[in-house]
BALOBA-1460 file (C-alpha; in Angstrom, 3 decimals):
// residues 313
<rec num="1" residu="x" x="-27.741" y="18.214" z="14.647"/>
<rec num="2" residu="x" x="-25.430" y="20.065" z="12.035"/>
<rec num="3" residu="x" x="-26.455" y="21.429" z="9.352"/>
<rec num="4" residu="x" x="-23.925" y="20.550" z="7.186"/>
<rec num="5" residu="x" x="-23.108" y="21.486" z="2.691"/>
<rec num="6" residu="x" x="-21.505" y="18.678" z="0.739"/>
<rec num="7" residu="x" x="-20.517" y="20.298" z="-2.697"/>
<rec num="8" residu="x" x="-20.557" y="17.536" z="-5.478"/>
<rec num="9" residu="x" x="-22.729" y="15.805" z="-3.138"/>
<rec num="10" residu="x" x="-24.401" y="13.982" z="-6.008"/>
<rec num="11" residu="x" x="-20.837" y="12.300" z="-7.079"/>
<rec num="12" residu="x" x="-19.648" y="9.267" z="-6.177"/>
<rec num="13" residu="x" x="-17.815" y="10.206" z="-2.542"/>
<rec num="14" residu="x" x="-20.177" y="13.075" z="-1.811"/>
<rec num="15" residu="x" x="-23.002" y="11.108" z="-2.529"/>
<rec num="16" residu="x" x="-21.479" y="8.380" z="-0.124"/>
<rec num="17" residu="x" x="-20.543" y="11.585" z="3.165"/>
<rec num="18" residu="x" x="-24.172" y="12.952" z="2.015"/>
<rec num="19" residu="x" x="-25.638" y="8.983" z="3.217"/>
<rec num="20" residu="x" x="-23.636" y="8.772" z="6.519"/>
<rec num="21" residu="x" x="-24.017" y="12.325" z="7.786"/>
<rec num="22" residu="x" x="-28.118" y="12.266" z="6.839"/>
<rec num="23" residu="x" x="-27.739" y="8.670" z="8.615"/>
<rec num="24" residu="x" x="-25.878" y="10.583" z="11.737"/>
<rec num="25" residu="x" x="-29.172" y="12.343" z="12.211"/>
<rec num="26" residu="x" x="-27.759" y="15.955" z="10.326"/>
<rec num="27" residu="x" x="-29.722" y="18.334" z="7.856"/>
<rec num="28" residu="x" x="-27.435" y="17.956" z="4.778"/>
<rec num="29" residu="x" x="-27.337" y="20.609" z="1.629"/>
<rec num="30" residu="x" x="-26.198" y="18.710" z="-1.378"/>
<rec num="31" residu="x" x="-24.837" y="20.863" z="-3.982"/>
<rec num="32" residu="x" x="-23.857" y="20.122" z="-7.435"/>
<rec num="33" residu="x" x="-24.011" y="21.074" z="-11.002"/>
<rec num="34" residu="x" x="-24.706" y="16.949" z="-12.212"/>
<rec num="35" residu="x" x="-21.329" y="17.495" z="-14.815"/>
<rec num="36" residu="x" x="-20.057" y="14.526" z="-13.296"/>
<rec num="37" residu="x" x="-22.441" y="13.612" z="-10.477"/>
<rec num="38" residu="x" x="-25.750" y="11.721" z="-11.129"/>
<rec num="39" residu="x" x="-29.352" y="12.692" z="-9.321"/>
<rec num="40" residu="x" x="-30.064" y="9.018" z="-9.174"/>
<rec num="41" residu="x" x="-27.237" y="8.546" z="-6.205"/>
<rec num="42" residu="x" x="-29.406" y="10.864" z="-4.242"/>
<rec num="43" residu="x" x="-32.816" y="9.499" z="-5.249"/>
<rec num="44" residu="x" x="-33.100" y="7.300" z="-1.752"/>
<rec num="45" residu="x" x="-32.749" y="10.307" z="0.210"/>
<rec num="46" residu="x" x="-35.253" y="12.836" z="-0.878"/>
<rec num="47" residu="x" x="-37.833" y="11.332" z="1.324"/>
<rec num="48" residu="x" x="-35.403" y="12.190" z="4.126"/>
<rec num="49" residu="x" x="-36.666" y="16.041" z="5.451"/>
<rec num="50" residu="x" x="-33.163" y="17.121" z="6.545"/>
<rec num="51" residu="x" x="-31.906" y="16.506" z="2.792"/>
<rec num="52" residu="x" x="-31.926" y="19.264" z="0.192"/>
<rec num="53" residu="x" x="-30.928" y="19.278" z="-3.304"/>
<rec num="54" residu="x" x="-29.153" y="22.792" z="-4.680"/>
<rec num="55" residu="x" x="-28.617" y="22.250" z="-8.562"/>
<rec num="56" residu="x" x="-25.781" y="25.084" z="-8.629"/>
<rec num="57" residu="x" x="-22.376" y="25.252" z="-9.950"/>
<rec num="58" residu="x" x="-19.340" y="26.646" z="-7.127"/>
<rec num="59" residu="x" x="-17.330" y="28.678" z="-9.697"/>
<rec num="60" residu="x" x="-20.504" y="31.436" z="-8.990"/>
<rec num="61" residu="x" x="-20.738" y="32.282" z="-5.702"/>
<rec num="62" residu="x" x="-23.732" y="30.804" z="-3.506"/>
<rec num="63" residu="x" x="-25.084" y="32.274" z="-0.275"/>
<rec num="64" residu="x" x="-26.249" y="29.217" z="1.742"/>
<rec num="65" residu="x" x="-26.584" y="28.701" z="5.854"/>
<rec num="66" residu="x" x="-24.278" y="25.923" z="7.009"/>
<rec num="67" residu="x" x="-22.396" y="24.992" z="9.897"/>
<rec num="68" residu="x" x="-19.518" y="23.054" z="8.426"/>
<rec num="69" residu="x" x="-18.951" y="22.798" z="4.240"/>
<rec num="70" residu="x" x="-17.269" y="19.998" z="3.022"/>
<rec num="71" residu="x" x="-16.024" y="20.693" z="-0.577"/>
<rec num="72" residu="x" x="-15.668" y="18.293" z="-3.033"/>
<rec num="73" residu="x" x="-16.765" y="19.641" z="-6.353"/>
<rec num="74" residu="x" x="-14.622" y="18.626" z="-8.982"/>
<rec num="75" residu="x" x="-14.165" y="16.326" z="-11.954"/>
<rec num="76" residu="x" x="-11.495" y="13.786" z="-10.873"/>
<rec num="77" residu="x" x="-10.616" y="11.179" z="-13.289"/>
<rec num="78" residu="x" x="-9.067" y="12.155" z="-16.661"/>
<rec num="79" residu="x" x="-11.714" y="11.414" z="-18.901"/>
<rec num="80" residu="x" x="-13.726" y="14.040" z="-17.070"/>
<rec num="81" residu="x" x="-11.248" y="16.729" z="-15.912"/>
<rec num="82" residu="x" x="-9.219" y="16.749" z="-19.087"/>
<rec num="83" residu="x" x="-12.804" y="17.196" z="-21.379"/>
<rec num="84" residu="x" x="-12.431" y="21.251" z="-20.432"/>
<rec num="85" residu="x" x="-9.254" y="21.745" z="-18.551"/>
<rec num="86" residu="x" x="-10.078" y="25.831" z="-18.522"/>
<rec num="87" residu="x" x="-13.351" y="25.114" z="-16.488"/>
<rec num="88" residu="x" x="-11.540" y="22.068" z="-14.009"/>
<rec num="89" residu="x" x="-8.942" y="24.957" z="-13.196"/>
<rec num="90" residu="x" x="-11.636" y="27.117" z="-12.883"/>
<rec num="91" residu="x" x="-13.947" y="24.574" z="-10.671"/>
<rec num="92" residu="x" x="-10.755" y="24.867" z="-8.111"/>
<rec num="93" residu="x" x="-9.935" y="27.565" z="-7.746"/>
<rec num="94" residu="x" x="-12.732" y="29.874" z="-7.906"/>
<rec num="95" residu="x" x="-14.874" y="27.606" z="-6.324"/>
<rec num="96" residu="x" x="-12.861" y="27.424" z="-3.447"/>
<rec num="97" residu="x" x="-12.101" y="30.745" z="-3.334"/>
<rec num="98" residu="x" x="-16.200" y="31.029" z="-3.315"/>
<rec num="99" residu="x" x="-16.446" y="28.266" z="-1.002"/>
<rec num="100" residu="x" x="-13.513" y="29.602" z="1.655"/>
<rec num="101" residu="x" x="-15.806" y="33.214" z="1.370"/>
<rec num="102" residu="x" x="-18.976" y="31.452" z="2.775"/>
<rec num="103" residu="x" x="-16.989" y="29.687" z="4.786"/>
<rec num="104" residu="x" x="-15.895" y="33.198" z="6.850"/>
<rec num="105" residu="x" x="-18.992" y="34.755" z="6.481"/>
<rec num="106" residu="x" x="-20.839" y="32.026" z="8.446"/>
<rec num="107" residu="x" x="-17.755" y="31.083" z="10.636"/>
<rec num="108" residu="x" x="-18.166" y="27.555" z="9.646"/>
<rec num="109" residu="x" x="-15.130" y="24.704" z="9.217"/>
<rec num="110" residu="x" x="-14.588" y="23.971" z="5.585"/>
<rec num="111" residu="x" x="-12.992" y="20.722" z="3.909"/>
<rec num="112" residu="x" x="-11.117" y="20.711" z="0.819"/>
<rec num="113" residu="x" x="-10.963" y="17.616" z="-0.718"/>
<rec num="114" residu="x" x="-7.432" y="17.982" z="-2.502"/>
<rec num="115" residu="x" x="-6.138" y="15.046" z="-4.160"/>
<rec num="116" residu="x" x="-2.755" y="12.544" z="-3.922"/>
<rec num="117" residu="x" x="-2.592" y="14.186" z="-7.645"/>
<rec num="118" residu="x" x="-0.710" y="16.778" z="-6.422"/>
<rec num="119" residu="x" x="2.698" y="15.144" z="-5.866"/>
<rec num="120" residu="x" x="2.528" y="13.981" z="-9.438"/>
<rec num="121" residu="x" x="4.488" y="11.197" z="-10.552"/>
<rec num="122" residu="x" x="6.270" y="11.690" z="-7.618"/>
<rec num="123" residu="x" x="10.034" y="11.118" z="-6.807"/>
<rec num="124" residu="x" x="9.168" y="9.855" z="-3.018"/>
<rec num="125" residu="x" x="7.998" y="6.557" z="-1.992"/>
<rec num="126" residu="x" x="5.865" y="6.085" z="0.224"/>
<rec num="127" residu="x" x="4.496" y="10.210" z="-0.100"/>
<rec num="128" residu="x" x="4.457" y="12.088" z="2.893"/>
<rec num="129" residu="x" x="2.475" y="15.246" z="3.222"/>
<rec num="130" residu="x" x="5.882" y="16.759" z="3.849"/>
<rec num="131" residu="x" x="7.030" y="16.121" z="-0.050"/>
<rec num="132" residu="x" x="5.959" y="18.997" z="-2.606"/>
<rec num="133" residu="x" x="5.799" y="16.760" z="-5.237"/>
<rec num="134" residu="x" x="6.759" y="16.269" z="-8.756"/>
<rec num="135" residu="x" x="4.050" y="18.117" z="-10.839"/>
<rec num="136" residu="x" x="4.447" y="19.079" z="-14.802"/>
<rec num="137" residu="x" x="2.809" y="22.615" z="-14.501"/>
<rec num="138" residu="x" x="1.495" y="22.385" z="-18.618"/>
<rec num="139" residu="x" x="1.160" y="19.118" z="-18.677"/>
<rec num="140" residu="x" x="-2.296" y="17.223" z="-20.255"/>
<rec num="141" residu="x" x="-3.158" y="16.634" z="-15.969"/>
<rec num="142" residu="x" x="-2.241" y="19.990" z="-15.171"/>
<rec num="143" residu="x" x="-5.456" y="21.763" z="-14.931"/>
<rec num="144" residu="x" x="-6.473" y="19.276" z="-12.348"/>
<rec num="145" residu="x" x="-3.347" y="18.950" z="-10.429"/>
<rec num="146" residu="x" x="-2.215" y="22.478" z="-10.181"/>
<rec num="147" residu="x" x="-5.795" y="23.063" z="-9.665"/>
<rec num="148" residu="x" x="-5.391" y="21.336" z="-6.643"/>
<rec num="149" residu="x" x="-2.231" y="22.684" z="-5.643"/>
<rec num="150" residu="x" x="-3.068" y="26.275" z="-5.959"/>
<rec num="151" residu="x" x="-6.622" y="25.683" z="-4.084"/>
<rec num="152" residu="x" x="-4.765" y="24.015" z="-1.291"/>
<rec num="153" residu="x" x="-2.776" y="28.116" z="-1.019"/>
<rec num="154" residu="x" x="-5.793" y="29.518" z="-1.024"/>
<rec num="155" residu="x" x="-6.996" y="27.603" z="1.365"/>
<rec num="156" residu="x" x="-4.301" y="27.810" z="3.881"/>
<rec num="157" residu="x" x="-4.098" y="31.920" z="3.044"/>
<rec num="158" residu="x" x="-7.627" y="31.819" z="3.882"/>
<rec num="159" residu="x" x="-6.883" y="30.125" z="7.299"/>
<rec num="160" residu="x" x="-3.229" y="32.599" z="8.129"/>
<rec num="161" residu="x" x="-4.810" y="35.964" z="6.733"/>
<rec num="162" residu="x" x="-9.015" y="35.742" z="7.269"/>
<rec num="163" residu="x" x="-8.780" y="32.878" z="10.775"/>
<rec num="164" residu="x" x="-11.003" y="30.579" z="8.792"/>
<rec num="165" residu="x" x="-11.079" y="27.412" z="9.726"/>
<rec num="166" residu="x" x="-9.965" y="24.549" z="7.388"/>
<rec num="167" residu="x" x="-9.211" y="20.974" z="6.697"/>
<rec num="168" residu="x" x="-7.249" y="19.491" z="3.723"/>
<rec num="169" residu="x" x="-7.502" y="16.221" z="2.574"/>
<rec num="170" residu="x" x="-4.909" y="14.546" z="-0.164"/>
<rec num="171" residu="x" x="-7.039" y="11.741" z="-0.833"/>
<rec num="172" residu="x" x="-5.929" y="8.426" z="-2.953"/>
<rec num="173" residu="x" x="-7.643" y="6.122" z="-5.391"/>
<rec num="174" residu="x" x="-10.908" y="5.256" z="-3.881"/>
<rec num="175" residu="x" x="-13.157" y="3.136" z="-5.211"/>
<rec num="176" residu="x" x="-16.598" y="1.795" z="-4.702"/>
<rec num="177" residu="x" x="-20.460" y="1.841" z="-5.688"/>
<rec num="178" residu="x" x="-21.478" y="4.731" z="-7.583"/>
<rec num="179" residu="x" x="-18.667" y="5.200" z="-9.828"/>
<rec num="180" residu="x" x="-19.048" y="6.501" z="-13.174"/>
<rec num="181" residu="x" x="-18.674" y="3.229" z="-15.613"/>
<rec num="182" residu="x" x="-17.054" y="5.431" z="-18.478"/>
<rec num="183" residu="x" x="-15.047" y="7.475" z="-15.676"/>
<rec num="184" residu="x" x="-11.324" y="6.074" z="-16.969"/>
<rec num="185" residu="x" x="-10.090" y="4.905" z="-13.658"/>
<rec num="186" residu="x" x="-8.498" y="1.522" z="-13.260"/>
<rec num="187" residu="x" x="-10.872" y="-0.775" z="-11.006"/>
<rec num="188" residu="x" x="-13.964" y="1.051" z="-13.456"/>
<rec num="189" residu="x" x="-12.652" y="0.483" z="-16.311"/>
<rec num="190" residu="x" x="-11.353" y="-3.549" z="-15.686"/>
<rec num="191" residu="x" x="-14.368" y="-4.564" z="-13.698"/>
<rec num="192" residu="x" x="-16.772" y="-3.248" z="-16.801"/>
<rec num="193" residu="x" x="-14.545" y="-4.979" z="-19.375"/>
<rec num="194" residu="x" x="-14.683" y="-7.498" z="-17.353"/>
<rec num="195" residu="x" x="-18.753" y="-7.777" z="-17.388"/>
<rec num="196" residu="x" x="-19.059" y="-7.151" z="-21.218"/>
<rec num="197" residu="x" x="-16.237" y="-9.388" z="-22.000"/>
<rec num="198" residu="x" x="-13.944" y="-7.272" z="-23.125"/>
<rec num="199" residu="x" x="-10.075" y="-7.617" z="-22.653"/>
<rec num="200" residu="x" x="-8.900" y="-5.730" z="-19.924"/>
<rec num="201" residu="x" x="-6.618" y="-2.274" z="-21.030"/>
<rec num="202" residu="x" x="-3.817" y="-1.690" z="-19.544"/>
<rec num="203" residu="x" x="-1.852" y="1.228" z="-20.039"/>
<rec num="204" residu="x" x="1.967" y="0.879" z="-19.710"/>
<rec num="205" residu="x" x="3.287" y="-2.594" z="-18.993"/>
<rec num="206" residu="x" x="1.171" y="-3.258" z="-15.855"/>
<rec num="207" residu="x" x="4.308" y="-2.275" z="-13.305"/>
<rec num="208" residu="x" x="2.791" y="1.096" z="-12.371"/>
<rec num="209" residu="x" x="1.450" y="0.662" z="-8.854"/>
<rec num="210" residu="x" x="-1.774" y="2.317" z="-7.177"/>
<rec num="211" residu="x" x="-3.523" y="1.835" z="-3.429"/>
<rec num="212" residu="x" x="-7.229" y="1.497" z="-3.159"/>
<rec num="213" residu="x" x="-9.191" y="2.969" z="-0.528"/>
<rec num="214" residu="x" x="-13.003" y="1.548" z="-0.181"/>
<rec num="215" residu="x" x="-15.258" y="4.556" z="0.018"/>
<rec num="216" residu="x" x="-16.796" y="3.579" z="3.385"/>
<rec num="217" residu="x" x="-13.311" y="3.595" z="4.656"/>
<rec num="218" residu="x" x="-12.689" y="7.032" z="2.945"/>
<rec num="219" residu="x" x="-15.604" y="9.030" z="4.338"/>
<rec num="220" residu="x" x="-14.757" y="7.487" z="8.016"/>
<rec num="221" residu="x" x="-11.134" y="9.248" z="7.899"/>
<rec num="222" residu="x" x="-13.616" y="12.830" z="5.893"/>
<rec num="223" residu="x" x="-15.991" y="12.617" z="8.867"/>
<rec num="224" residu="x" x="-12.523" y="12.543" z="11.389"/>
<rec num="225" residu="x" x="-10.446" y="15.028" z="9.817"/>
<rec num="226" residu="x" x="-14.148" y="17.226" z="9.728"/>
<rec num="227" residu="x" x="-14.150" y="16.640" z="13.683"/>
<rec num="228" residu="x" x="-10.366" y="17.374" z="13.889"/>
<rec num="229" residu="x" x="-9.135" y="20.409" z="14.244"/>
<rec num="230" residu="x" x="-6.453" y="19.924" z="12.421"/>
<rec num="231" residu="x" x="-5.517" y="22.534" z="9.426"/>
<rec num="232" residu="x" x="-2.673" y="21.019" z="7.809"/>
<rec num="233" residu="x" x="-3.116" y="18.821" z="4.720"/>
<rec num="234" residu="x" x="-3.689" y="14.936" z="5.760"/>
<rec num="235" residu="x" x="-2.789" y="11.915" z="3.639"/>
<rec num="236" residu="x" x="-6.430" y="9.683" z="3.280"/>
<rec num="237" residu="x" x="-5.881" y="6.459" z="1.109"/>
<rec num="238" residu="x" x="-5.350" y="2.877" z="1.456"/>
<rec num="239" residu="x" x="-1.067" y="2.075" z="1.863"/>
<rec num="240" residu="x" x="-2.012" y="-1.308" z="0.179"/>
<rec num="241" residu="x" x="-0.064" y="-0.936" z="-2.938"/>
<rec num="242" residu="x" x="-0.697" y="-3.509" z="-6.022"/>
<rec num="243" residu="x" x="0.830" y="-3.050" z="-9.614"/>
<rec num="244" residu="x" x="-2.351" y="-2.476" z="-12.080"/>
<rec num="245" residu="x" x="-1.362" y="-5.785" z="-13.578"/>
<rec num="246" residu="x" x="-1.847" y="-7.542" z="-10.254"/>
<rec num="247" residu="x" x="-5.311" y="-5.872" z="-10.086"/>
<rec num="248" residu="x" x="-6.614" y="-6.902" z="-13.308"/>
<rec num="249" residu="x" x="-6.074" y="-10.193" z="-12.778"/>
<rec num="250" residu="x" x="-7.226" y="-10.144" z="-9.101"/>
<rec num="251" residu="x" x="-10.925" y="-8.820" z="-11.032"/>
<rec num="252" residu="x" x="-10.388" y="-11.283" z="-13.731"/>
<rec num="253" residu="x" x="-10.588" y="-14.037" z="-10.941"/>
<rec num="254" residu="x" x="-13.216" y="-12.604" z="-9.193"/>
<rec num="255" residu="x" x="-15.438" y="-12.387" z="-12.070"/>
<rec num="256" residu="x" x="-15.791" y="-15.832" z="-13.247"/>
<rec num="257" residu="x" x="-17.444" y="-16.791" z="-16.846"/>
<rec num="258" residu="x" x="-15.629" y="-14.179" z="-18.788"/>
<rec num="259" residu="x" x="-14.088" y="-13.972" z="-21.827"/>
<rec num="260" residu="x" x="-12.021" y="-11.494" z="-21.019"/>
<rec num="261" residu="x" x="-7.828" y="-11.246" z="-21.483"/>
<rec num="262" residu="x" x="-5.707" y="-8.500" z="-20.939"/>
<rec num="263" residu="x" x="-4.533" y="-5.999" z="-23.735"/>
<rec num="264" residu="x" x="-2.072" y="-3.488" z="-23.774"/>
<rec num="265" residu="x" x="-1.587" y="0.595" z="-24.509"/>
<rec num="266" residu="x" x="0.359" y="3.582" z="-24.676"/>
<rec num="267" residu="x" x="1.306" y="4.715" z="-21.258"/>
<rec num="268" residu="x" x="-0.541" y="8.575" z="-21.127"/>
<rec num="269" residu="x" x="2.010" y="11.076" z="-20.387"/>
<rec num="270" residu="x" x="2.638" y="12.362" z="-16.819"/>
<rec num="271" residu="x" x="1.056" y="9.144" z="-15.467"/>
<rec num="272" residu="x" x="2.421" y="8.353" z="-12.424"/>
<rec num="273" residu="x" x="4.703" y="5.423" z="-11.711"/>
<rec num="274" residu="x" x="4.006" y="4.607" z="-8.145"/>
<rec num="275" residu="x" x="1.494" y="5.810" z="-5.855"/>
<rec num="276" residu="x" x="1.245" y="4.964" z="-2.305"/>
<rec num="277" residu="x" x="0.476" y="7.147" z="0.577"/>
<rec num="278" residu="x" x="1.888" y="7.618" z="4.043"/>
<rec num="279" residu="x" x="-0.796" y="7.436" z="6.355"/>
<rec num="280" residu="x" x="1.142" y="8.142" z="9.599"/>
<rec num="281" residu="x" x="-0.415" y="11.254" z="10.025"/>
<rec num="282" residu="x" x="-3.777" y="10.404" z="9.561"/>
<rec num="283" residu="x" x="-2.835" y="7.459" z="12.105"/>
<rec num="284" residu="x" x="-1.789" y="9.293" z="15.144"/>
<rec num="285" residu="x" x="-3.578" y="12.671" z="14.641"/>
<rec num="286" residu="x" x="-7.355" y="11.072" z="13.640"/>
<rec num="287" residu="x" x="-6.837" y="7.710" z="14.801"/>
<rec num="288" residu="x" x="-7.966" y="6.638" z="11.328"/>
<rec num="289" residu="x" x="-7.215" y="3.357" z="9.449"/>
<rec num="290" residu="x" x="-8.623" y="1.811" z="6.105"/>
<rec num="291" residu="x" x="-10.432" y="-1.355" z="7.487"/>
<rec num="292" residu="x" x="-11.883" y="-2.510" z="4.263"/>
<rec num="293" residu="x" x="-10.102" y="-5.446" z="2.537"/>
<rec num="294" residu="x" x="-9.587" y="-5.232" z="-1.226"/>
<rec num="295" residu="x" x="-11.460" y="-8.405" z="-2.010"/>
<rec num="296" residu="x" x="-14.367" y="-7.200" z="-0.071"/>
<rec num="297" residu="x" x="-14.355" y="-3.864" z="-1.392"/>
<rec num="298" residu="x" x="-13.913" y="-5.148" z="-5.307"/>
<rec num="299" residu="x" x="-17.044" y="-8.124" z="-4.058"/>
<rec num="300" residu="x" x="-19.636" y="-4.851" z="-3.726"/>
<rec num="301" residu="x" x="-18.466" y="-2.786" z="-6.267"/>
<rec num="302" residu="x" x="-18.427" y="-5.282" z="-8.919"/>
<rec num="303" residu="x" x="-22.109" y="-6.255" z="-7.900"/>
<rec num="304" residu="x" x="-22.965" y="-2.401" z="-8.579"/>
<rec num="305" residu="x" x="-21.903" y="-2.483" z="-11.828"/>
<rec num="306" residu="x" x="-23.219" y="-6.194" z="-12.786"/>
<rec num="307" residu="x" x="-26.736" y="-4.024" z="-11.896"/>
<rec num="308" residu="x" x="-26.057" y="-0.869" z="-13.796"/>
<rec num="309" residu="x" x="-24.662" y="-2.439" z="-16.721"/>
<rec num="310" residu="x" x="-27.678" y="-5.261" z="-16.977"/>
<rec num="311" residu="x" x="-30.133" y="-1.821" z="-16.442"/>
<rec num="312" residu="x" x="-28.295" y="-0.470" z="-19.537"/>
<rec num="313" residu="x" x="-29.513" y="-3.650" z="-21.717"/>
């Protein structure tokens, strides 16, 4: 047994690693300050004695006792991380740079959960870990992008100056149960339309592309790189790639008895025009691979929010 902190481990992926690590038999320190994350994703667990709940935000330091910290506090759809870009910037990097000091004070391996956001709208197809990226430093996504970016040097300064040992993952769109309904991303946002009956938005002409990565999947390749010891920044997503028009109408089909069409907006500014990751890495040096097919994925995330939007009614 580990004993093991999840920041943001009431969000929607921490909330998922908190559920397979108390499930792997470890004592598991969930700590969040519920901007973003929701109690109720941790409700099942309380009765579980290795489980704590520590209502705290990161950007003030925190002096816990853990063997390993995986850190994934941080707004990370628009909606959210755009609402007070001063305090995303701040949630990076000063709570890393709190989270990498506890980290060498109790000699434990820390994960960063860094984010494909921070090639951009990148210039490189398929993106490598090897490509820097294409990033508008004061643009609207900047606070959480070169948030990410400028944790990811503090965490690898941390690892070359102080010998603490880290992980990095990039990680893609993911997508599951306990997403935020009004958290702006794409499958959200057209599977909730969907349910009400509401046309589907889509931003742009449809022709931007994304890759979807079931959450399952996602905390499988979080629990490898964890185990790893690998320091360098790793690629986790799904290389499927769809266009967001072919994804609408994949959740238009899938949700039958709607009245829903598709409508159209503005493109937002810096959004980017094709995302797909290079998994390669993650491939040869975790033995990871996303197992979880799309239509099975969208099947149990759409039946999450058919509950959460009938116990809004």
């Amino acid at each position: 047994m580990k004993t093991v902190l999840v920041t943001g481990g009431a969000g929607f992926i921490g909330s998922h690693l908190v559920e397979r690590l108390l499930n792997e038999g470890h004592a598991v320190i969930a700590l969040d300050n519920f901007f973003t994350g929701a109690r109720k994703n941790l409700l099942p667990f309380l009765t579980n004695g290795n489980f704590e709940i520590v209502r705290h935000d990161v950007v003030t330091p925190v002096l816990l006792e853990a063997d390993q910290v995986y850190h994934l506090a941080c707004p990370a759809s628009p909606v959210h991380y755009q609402n007070n870009p001063i305090k995303t910037l701040k949630t990076s990097v000063l709570g890393t740079l709190n989270m990498l000091g506890l980290a060498k004070r109790l000699k434990a391996r820390i994960l960063f959960s860094s984010t494909s956001e921070v090639y951009g709208d990148p210039l490189v197809h398929p993106q490598s870990e090897s490509y820097s990226g294409n990033v508008n430093p004061v643009g609207p996504r900047a606070c959480y992008d070169e948030g990410k970016r400028a944790a990811e040097t503090l965490m690898v300064g941390y690892r070359d100056y102080n010998g603490v040992n880290v992980a990095i993952a990039r990680i893609f769109n993911t997508y599951g149960p306990r997403m935020l309904p009004n958290d702006g991303r794409v499958i959200s946002n057209f599977i909730c339309q969907a349910l009400k009956g509401e046309d589907l938005t889509i931003y742009g002409d449809g022709s931007q592309t994304r890759s979807f990565c079931y959450v399952s999947d996602l905390v499988e390749g979080l629990i490898r790189l964890m185990e790893s010891g690998e320091s360098n920044p790793i690629n986790l997503g799904n290389p499927h790639e769809l266009t967001v028009l072919d994804i609408a109408r994949k959740i238009l089909d899938m949700i039958p008895n709607t009245n829903s069409g598709i409508a159209y907006g503005t493109l937002p500014k810096d959004d980017p025009h094709r995302r797909k990751p290079d998994i390669s890495l993650a491939r040869r040096v975790l033995g990871w691979n996303p197992t979880v097919p799309l239509e099975e994925g969208l099947t149990h995330t759409i039946a999450y929010f058919r509950q959460e939007l009938e116990g809004q009614t």
